[in-house]
N, C-alpha and C positions, 0 to 999 in steps of 0.2 A: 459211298464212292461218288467224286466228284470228278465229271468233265468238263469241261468248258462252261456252260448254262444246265447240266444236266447236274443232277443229284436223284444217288440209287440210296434208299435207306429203308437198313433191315434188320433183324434182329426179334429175338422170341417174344417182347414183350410190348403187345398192342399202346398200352398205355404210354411207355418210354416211346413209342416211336413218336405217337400223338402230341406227344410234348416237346418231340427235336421239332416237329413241326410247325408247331407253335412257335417256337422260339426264332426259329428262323422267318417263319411270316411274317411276325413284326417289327422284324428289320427289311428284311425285300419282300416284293409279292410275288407268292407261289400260286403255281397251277398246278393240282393233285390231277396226273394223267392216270391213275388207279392202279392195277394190276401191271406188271412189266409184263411188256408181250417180244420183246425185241433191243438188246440193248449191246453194245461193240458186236456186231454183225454176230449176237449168237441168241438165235431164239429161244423161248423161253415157253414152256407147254406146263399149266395148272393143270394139273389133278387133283379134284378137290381146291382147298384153300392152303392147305400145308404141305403137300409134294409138286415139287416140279422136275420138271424134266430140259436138259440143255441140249439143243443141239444147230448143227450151222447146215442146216439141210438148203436153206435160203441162197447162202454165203457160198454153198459146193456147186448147187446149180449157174449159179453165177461164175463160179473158176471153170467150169466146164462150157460155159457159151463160149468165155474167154479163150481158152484154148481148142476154142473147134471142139471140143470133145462130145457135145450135148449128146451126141446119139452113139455114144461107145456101150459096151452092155459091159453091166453090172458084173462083177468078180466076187466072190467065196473070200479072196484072201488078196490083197494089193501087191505080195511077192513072197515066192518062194525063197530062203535061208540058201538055197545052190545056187541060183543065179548069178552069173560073173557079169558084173558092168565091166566094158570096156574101154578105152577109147581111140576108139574105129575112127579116126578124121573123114575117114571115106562117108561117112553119114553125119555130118554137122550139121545141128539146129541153125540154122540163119538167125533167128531172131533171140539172140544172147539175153538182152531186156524184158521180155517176155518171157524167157523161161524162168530168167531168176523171180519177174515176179510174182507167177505160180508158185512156183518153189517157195517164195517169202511164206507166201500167201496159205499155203498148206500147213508150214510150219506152223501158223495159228491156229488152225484145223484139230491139232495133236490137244489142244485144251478137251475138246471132248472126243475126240478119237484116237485115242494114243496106241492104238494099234497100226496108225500110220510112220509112228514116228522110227521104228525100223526102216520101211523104203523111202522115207524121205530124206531120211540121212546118209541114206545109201546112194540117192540123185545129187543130194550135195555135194558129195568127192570129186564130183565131177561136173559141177557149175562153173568152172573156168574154161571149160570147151563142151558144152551140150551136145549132146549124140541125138539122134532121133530116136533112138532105139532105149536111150534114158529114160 
């Protein structure tokens, strides 16, 4: 995987990887930063040398300063299947840009938490007039 100046390179065979690397150092020069710990806002947790674990615990506390939320307490389950959104104009979000970019923002979240991806889609019906209660 290639961003900008970044290159992620993986794959089961030590050997092959050592020789894309190779190949590619002598044409530019690389810096082996080792082990990925952190790479498009999703952490990255070794176990051992061969299991890892994905998650955006970094990236949630960060949507959570953002939106004031830091000290909201923890939920079982992000939304119950009964719940009716509505749209009450009588409680409009003031800041439209802000919600939506949460809302973006979560949407990426669903990579390793796809158990959000029910109420986030459920807040999007309704990203053209944000409710507070959204």
């Amino acid at each position: 995987m290639i961003y900008v100046d970044d290159i992620l390179i993986t794959g089961s065979s030590s050997a092959d990887i050592s020789s894309i690397i190779s190949i590619l150092n002598k044409k530019n020069s690389l810096k082996d930063l080792g082990l990925l710990h952190y790479f498009f806002r999703i952490e990255i947790v070794w176990h051992r040398k061969t299991d890892i674990h994905l998650c955006h615990t970094k990236y949630i506390k960060q949507l959570l300063q953002k939106a004031n939320m830091h000290e909201a307490k923890p939920q079982p389950t992000p939304m119950t299947f009964t719940i009716r959104l509505t749209q009450d104009v009588t409680t409009a979000f003031n800041d439209h840009t802000l919600c939506r970019s949460i809302i973006g923002a979560l949407q990426y979240v669903t990579i390793t938490h796809p158990e959000l991806a029910y109420s986030i889609n459920k807040v999007i019906q309704y990203m053209h007039q944000p409710q507070k209660h959204h």
